[in-house]
Backbone as a chain_set.jsonl record, in Angstrom:
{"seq": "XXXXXXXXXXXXXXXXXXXXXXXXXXXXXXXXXXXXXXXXXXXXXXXXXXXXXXXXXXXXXXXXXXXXXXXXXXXXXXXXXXXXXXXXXXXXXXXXXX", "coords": {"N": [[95.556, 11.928, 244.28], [93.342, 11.896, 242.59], [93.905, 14.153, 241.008], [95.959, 13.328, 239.071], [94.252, 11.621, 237.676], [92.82, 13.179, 236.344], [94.846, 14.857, 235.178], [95.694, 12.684, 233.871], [94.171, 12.696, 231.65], [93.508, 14.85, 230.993], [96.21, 15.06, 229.262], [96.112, 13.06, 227.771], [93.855, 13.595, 225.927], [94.54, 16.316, 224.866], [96.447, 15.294, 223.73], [95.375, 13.719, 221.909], [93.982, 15.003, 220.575], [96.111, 16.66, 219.133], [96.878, 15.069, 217.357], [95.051, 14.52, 215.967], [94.664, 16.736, 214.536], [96.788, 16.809, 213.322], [96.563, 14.854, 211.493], [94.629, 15.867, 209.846], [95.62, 17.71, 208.624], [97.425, 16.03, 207.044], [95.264, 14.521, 205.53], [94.466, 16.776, 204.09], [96.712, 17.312, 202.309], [97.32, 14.832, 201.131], [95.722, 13.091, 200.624], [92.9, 14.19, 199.32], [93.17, 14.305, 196.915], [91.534, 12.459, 195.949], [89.744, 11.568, 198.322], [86.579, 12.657, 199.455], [87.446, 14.712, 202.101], [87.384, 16.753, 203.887], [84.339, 18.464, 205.502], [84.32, 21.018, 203.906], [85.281, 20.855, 201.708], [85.128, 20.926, 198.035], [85.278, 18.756, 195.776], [85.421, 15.79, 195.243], [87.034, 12.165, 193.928], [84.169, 10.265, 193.142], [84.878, 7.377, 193.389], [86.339, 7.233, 195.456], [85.85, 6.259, 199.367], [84.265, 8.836, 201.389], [85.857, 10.596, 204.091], [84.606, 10.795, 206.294], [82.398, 8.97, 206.014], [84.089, 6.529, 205.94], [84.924, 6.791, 208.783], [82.257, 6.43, 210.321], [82.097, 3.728, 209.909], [82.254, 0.411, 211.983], [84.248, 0.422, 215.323], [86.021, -1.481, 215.215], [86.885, -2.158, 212.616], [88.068, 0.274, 212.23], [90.05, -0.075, 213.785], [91.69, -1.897, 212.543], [92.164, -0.053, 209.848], [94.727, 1.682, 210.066], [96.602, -0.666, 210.022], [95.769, -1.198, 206.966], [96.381, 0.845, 205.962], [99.349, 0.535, 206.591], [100.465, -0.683, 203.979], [100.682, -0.759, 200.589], [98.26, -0.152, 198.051], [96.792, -1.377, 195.047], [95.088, 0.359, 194.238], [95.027, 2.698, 195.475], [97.662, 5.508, 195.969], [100.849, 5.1, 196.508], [102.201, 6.567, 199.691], [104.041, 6.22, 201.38], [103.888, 6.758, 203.825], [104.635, 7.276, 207.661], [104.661, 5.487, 210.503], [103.667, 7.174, 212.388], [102.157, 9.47, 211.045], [100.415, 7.906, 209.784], [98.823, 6.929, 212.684], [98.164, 9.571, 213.015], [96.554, 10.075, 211.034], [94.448, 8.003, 211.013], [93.227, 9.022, 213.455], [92.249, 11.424, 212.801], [89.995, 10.908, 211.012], [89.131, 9.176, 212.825], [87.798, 11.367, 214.423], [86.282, 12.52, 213.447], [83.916, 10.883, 213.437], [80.765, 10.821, 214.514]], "CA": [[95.43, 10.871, 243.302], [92.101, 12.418, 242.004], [94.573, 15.118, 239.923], [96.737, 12.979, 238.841], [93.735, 11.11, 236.812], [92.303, 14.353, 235.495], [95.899, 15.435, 234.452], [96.131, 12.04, 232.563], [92.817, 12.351, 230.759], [93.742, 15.993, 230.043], [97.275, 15.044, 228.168], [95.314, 11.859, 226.163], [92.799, 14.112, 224.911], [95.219, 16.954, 224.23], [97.292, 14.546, 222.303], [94.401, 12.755, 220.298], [93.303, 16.319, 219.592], [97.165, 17.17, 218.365], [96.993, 13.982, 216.428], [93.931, 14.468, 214.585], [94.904, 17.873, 213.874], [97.929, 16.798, 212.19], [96.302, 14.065, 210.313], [93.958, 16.597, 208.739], [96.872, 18.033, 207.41], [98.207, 14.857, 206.296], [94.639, 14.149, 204.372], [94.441, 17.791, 202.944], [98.0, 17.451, 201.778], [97.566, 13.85, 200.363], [94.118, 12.304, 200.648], [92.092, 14.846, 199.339], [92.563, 14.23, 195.817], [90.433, 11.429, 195.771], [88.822, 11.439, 198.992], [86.462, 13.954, 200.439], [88.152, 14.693, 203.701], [86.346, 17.562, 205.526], [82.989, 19.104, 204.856], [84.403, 22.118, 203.545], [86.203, 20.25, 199.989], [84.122, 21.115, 197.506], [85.03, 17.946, 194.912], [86.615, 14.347, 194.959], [86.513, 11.179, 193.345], [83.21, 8.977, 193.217], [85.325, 6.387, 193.49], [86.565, 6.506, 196.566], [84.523, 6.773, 200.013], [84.206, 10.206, 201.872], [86.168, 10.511, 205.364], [82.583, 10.59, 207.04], [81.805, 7.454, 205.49], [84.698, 5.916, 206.88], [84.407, 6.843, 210.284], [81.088, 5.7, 210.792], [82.486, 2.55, 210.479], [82.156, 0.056, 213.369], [85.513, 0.568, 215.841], [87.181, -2.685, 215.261], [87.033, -1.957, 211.44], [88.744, 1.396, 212.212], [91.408, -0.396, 214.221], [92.184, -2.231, 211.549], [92.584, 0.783, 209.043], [96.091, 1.191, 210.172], [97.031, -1.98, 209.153], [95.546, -1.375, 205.784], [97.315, 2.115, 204.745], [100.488, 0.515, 205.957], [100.95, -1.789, 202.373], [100.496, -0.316, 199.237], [97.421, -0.995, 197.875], [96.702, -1.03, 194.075], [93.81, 1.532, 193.789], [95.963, 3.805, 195.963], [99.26, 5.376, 195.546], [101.573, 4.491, 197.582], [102.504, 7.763, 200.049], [105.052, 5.86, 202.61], [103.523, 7.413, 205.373], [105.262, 6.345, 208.918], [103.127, 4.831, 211.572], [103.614, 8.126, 213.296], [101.73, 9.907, 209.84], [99.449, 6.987, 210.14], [98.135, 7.452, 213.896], [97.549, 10.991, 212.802], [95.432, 10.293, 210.242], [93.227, 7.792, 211.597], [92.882, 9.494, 214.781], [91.389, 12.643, 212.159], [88.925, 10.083, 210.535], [87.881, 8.92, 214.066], [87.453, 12.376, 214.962], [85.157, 12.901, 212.179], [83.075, 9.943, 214.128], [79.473, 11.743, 214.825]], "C": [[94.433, 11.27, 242.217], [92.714, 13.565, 241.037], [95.302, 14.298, 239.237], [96.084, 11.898, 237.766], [93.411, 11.98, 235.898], [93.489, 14.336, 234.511], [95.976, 14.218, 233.097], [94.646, 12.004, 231.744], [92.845, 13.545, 230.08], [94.729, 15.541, 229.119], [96.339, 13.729, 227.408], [94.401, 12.736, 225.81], [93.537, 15.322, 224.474], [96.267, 16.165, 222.932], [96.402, 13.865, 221.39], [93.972, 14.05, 220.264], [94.984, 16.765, 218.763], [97.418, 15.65, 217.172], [96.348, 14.325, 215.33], [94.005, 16.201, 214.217], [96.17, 17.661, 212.762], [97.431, 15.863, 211.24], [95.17, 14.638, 209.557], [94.292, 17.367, 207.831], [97.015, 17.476, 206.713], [96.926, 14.486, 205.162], [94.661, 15.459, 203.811], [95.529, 17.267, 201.85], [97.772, 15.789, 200.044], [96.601, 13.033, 199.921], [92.938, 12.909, 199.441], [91.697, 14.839, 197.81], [91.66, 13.6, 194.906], [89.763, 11.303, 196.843], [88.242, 12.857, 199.405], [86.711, 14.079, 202.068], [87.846, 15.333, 204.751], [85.185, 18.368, 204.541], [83.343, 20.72, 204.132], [84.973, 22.137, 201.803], [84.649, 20.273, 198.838], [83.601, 19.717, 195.998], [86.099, 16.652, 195.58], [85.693, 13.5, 194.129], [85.615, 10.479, 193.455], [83.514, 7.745, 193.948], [85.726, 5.786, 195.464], [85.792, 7.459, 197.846], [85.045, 8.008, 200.572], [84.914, 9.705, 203.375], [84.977, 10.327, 206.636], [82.237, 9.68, 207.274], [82.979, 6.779, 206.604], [84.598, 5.778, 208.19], [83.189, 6.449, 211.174], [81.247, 4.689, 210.639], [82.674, 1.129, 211.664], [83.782, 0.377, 213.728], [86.567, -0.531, 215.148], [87.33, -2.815, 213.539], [88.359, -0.689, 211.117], [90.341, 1.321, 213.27], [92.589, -0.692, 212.998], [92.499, -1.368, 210.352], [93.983, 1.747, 209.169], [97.326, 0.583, 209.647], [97.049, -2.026, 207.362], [96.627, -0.269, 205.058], [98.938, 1.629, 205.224], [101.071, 0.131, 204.574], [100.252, -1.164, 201.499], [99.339, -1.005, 198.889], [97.259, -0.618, 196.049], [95.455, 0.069, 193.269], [94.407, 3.087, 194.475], [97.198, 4.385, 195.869], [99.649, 5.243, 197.238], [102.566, 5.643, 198.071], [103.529, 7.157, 200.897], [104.983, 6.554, 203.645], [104.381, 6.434, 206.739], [104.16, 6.255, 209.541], [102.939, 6.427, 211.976], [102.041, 9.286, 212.577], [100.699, 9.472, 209.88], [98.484, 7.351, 211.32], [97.773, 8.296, 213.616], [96.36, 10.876, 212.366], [93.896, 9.604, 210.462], [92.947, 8.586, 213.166], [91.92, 10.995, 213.584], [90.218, 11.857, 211.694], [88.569, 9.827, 212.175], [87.17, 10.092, 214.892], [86.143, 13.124, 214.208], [83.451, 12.109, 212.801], [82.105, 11.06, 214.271], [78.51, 10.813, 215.568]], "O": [[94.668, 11.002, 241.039], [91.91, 13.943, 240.184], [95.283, 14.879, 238.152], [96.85, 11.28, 237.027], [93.622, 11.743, 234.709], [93.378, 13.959, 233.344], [96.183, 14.452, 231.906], [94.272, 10.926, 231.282], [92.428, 13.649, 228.926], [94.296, 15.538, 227.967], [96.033, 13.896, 226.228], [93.999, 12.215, 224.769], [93.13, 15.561, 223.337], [96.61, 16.431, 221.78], [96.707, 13.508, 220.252], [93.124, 13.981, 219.375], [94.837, 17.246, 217.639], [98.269, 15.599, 216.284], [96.734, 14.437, 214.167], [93.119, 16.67, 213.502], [96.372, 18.234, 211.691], [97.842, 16.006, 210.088], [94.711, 13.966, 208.634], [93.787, 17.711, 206.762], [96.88, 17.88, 205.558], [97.279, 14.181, 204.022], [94.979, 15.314, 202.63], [95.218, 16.879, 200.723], [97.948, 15.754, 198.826], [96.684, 12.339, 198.907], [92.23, 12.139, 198.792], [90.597, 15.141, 197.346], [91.201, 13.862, 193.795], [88.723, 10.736, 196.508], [88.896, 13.875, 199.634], [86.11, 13.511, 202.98], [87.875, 15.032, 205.944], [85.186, 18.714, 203.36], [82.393, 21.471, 203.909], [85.039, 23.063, 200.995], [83.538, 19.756, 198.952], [82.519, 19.571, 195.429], [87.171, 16.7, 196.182], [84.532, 13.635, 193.744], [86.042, 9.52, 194.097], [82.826, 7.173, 194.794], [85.561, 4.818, 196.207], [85.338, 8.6, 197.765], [86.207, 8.314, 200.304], [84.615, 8.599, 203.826], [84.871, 9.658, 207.664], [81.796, 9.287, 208.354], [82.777, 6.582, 207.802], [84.218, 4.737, 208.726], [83.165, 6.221, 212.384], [80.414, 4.099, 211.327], [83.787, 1.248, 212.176], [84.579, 0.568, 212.81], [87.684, -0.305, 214.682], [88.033, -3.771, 213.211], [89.218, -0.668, 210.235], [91.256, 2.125, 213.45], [93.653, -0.177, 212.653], [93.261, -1.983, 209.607], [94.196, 2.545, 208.256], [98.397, 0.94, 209.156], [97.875, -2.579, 206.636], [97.367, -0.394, 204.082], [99.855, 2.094, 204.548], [102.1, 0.657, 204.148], [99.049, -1.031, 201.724], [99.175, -2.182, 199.21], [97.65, 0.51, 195.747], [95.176, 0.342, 192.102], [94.231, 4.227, 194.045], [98.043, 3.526, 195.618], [99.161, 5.264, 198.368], [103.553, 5.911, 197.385], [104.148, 8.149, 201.284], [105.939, 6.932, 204.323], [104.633, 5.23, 206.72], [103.042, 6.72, 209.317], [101.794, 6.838, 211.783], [101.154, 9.751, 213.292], [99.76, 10.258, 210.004], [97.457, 7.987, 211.079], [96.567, 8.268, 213.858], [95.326, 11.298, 212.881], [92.773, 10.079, 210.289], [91.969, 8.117, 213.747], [90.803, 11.325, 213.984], [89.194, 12.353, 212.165], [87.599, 10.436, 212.628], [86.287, 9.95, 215.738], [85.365, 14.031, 214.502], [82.311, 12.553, 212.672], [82.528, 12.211, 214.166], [77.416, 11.232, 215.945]]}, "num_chains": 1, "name": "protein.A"}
């Protein structure tokens, strides 16, 4: 029984690590031109906050950021990401968490 917890604590943390690897793609690719997304980007917009920033966020703020990039918002363009796209990306912002 005692493997059979390990095993599931290994595949959830292999998959929130294949998550937030793909949603660091997904902000290079699409995020990045206005947000700073990993410590290695050397410019973005003022305007909007740093992936860092975000993540230090309390949790139940960062649930809710989900919710927010599904609907178009008017300061953002509107990428039609799927949930799937979505999960990625916040799972890379919560990974950013410190």
């Amino acid at each position: 029984m005692c493997w059979a917890i390990a095993f599931a604590v290994t595949v959830d943390t292999a998959s929130a690590l294949n998550e937030a690897a793909s949603g660091k793609v997904l902000a290079e690719k699409w995020c990045s031109s206005c947000h700073l997304v990993s410590q290695d980007q050397t410019h973005a917009s003022a305007k909007a906050p740093p992936f860092g920033s975000i993540a230090k966020r309390p949790d139940e703020e960062l649930n809710r950021l989900s919710f927010f990039l599904l609907d178009p918002h008017p300061l953002m363009p509107n990428f039609n990401l799927t949930r799937n796209e979505i999960t990625d990306l916040v799972a890379y912002i919560r990974s950013l968490k410190q």
